[in-house]
Structure formats: structure tokens, C-alpha cells
N, C-alpha and C positions, 0 to 999 in steps of 0.2 A: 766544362767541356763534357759532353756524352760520349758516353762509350758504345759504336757502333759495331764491335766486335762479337762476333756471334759465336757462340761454345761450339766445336766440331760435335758431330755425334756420328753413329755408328751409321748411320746412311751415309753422311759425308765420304765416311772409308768406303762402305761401299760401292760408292760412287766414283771414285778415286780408283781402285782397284779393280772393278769390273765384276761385280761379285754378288751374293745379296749380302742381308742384312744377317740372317741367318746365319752364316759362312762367321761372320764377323763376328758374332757373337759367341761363335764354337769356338773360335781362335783364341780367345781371350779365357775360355772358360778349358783351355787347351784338351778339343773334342778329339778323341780317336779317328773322328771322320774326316778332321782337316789335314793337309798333308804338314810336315814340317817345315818345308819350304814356303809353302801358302801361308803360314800363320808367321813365321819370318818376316814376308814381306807386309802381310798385312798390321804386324807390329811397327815394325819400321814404316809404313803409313801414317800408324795412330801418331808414333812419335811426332814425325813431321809437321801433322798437323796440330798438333799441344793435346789431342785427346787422352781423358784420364779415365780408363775404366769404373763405372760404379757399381765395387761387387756388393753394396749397400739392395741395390733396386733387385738384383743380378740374384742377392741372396735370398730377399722375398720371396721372390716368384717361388724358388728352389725350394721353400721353406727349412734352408740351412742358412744357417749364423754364419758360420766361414769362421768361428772361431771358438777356439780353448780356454777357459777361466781358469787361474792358478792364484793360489793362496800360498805365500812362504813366509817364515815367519821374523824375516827383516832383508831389507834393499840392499843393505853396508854388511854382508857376510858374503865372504867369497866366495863359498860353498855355490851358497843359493844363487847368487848371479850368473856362476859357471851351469849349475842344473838348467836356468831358467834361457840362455843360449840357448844350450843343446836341443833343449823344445821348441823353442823360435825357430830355429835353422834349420830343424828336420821339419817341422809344420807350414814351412814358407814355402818347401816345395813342391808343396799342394798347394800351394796358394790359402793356406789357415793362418792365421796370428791370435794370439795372445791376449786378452784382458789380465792383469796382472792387479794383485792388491795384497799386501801385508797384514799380517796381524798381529807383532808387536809381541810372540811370543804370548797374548791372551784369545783363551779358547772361545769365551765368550764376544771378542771380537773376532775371532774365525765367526761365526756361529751368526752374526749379522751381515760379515763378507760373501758367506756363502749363499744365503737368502739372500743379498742385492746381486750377486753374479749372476744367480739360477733363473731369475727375474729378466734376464736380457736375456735369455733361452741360446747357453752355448752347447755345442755339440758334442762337448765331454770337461769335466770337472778335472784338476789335478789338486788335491791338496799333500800340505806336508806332515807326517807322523800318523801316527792310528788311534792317538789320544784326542775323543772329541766331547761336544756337550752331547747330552742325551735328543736335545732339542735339532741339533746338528744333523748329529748320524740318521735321525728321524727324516730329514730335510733330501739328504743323501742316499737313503734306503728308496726312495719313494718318487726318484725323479728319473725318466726316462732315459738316461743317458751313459756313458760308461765313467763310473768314478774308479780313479788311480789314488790310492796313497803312497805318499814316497818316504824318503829318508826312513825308513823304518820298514819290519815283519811283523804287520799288528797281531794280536791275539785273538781277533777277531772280524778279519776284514770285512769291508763294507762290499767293494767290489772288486777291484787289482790292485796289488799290488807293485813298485819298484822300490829293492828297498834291501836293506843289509838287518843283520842282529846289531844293534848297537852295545850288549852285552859282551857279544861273542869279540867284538874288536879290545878291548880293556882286555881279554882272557889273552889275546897277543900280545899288546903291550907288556902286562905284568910279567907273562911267561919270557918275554926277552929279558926286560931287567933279571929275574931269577937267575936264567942260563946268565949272564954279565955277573952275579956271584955278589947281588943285592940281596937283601933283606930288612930292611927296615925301608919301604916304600911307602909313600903320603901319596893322595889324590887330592888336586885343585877341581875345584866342579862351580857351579852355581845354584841358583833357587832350584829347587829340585821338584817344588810346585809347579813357576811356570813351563819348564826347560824338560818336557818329558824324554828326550833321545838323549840330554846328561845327563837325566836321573837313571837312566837305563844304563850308561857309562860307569855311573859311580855303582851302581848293583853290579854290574859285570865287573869292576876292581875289587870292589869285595865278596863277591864269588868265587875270584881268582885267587885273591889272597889268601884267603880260606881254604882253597884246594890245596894250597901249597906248606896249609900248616902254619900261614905268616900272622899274625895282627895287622888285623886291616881298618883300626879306629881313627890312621891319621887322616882325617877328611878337614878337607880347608873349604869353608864354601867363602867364594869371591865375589859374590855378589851377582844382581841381575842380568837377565840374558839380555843380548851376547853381549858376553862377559871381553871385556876391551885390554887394553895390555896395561895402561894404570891397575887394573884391580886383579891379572896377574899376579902383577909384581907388588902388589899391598899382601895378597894373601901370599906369597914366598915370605918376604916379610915376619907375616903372622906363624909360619910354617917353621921358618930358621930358631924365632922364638919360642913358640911350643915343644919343637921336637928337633933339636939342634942337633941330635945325630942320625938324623936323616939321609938315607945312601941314596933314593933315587926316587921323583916325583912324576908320578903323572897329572897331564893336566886334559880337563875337556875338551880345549881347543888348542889350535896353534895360536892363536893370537894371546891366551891366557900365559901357554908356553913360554914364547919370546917374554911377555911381562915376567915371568919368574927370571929368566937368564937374564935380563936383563940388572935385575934386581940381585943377582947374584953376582954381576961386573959391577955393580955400583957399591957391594960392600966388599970389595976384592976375594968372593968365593971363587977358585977356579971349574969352571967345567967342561969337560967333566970329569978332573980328578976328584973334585969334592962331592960335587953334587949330578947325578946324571938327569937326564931332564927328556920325554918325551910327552909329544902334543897329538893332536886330532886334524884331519883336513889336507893336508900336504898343501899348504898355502903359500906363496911364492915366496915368502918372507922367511921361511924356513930355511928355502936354499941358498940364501943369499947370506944369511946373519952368520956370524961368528961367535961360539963355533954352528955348525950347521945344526939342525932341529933334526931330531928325530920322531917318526910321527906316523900315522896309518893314512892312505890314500884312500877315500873313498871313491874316489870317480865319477866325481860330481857332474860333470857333464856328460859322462855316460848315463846317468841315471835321467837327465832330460830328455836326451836321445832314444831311449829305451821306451822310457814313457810315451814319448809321441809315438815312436813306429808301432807301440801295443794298441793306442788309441787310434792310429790310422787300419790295423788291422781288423778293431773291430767294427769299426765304420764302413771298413768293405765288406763285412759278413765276413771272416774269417770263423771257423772253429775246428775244435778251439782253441782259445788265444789264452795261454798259460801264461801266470805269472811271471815275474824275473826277479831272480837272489843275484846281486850283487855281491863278489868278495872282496872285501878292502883288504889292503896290503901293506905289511909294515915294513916300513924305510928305514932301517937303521942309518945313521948318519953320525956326527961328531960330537953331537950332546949326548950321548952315551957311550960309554967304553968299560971294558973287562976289570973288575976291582983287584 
């Protein structure tokens, strides 16, 4: 059987509505010239008729993309899901979306993500951290567009930043356990080659430590990023073993976190009389587990929010469009308590 069904187009509406073609096209591309009413109904037209805007054709002309390339460095972290919302949802309201792609925690696959992103010509970059190849920043120095780094305050930014010290947050944690009337503190971390915003974690605990006069040689590394709650709780494990009078552990993440507590219910340590226990992230597993996690907020969806509305500001000609320090904030909760 043929399908004699013919695609509505933007004459059609016009023709429907009484209007030109013009009109219809401002409505969709939501013109200041259309009124709100007008572009209501002539929504409600396109609907009626099954029409589907093509901001594809739409964008051509315009010689805008209509969208944002974002690099994070994995799908299954909650951090980065929540950031990468927050930039969806403010960018949707311009009518922007998203090309998304991962990099597995390796720079050198940033570094070929970023070359095929720049290659569909988006109308600003976001990637994660301020650690990149030479080949990269080269890539990102030299392309027209506004590049954002996030999760971090590089040493050298490329373009903008959204972004915290990842040092400065460890200087919180250690400084809570201390005031709790700790002293013998271990940090759970990971590869400290791939994972440069833990390896900046684990320098900010042993900066801390140090300021405090403590030994700061108990380092667990748990293995590759991101580091999952199995290897967590393998490196508590390794940690209870090496250094059995251990008062109170930080870990990289929440998820490493719950792996250590959990690993401390499985060999009946209580905590946190024995052992006090904070994490990274404020991950919702945090609030939920017994006892509760203790842990710094980064504000992970604030920081995708952030980034889009710096990205849309400079896409209006804004200036100038100053960067933004996020301050993460620590949650004291039930896995740590006063010795």
C-alpha cells in the first residue's frame, strides 16, 4: 500500500492560520516580533497538524549548530549526570541541546572526543577538569568558540572556568575529623595518573594533614576510576590491615565511602565508634545508608547550570562574563562522631 500522506510544512500552518510563512518561522525560532499569543496558536496548529520543526535546515541558514559538546569522564557517576541535567535544562530553554560523549577518565581519549565534537562546529565546548593533552588544549586554544572547564580551578585555564579547588575540599574534611579529636587519619583515593580531581583530593589530605602536624602516609589506593563500592571496601579491607588503629578515613568518593562502611558492617567494626568515615559528592546513597555518610556537596548540578547560563551569556555578547568558584559544603552526618 502507498503512503499518500504528505508532511505538513510551514506553509501549510500558514495557510491554516492566516499568516505568512515568515510569521511562522519567527514563532518557532520564538522572534520578539511574534506576539505570545500568536506563536501559542500557531503552535498549537503545527501540533494539530503532526508538524515537526527542523532546527537542522533552521540552523544552516543561521550558521548556528543549536548546540553544546560536553565531555565527562564517565555516564554511571552521579555527579556528572546531575552537572550534565543542569546544562540540558538551562540550554533547552533556548532551545540548545547537548552532544554528549565520555572519556573513560583517559585524556588521550578526551583529545580525540574533542577533535570529532569541534568537527560538527558546536557553539561552545564544556569539558571536565583542567588537565589536558598538549595536542588538546592546542585544539581548544584555537577554536572559535567559548570553552568552559568544569569540576575543577585549573592552573591555567584555557577559557572559563565552573569549577571548585578540589584540594581545598580534603582541607574540610580533615579539618572536621581533627575538631571530632581524630588523629590517626588514612585517605581511600584511586590511580592518581588517570583521576586528576582525586589526585588533587589526595594532595589537599595531605596538605591538610601536614598543616595539622598529623602523618599523612596512610594512602589506600582502590584502584581505577571511578572507583566503585567493591574496591571501596577491598581497600578498607587493605586499610584495617595495614593500619588497624586507624580513627577516621577519608575517601574520594561516596561510592568508595559506602564500600568502606560497608566493609566495616561485614567484619562487625562499629561506626562510627570505631571507625569514622567521610566521602565526596553527597550522593543519595549517602542519606539513605546506615549509619548516614558523611561527605562534601559539590553542587553538581549547579555547576551545569552555571555553565550553561556563562555560555549563554557569552553568546549574547555579554562582558564581561567572569568566571564562577563554586563552594562545596560539608555535611556532617552519622559516620562520623566526637571521639
Amino acid at each position: 500500500m502507498s503512503n499518500d500522506r504528505k508532511t505538513p510544512t510551514m506553509a501549510d500552518i500558514a495557510r491554516v492560520m492566516g499568516v505568512s510563512p515568515m510569521t511562522v518561522s519567527r514563532a518557532f525560532k520564538a522572534d520578539s516580533l511574534v506576539s505570545p499569543e500568536t506563536r501559542e496558536a500557531i503552535l498549537r496548529t503545527a501540533e494539530e497538524l503532526g508538524y515537526v520543526f527542523d532546527s537542522t535546515a533552521s540552523n544552516l541558514r543561521s550558521q548556528k549548530s543549536g548546540f553544546v559538546a560536553v565531555t565527562i569522564p564517565s555516564i554511571n557517576n552521579a555527579n556528572f549526570a546531575d552537572t550534565v541535567g543542569g546544562l540540558s535544562d538551562t540550554l533547552s530553554k533556548r532551545d540548545m541541546q547537548i552532544l554528549l560523549g565520555y572519556t573513560n577518565y583517559n585524556v588521550e581519549e578526551e583529545e580525540r572526543l574533542i577533535e570529532q565534537l569541534l568537527r560538527r562546529k558546536p557553539q561552545a565546548i564544556v569539558v571536565t577538569g583542567g588537565t589536558h593533552t598538549e595536542r588538546a588544549r592546542k585544539l581548544l586554544q584555537t577554536v572559535a568558540i567559548p570553552v568552559i572547564e568544569t569540576w575543577d580551578i585549573p592552573t591555567d585555564p584555557i577559557g572559563h572556568y565552573v569549577g571548585f579547588s578540589n584540594r581545598a575540599v580534603m582541607r574540610d574534611m580533615v579539618d572536621h575529623f581533627v575538631a571530632l579529636g581524630c588523629r590517626r587519619i588514612a585517605f581511600i583515593g584511586g590511580d592518581v595518573q588517570r583521576d586528576s580531581r582525586g589526585s588533587e583530593r589526595r594532595l589537599g589530605f595531605i596538605a591538610a594533614m601536614q598543616a595539622h602536624g598529623l602523618d599523612a602516609s596512610r594512602l589506600i589506593a582502590a584502584g581505577s576510576p571511578p572507583i566503585s563500592m567493591r574496591e571501596g571496601a577491598n581497600a578498607m579491607a587493605k586499610l584495617i590491615e595495614l593500619y588497624p588503629d586507624t580513627e577516621a578515613v577519608v575517601c574520594v568518593s561516596d561510592l568508595a565511602a559506602y564500600g568502606a562502611l560497608t566493609e566495616c558492617r561485614r567484619l562487625g567494626i562499629p561506626v562510627p565508634e570505631r571507625f569514622s568515615i567521610g566521602g565526596f559528592g553527597n550522593y543519595e546513597i549517602g542519606e539513605v545508608c546506615v549509619p548516614t555518610l558523611t561527605t562534601i556537596n559539590a553542587f553538581a548540578r549547579e555547576i551545569g547550570e552555571r555553565t550553561a547560563q556563562l555560555i549563554l551569556d557569552i553568546l549574547d555578547g555579554m562582558q564581561p562574563v567572569p568566571d564562577v568558584k563554586i563552594m562545596p559544603e560539608l555535611i556532617a552526618r552519622d559516620s562520623s562522631r566526637i571521639l
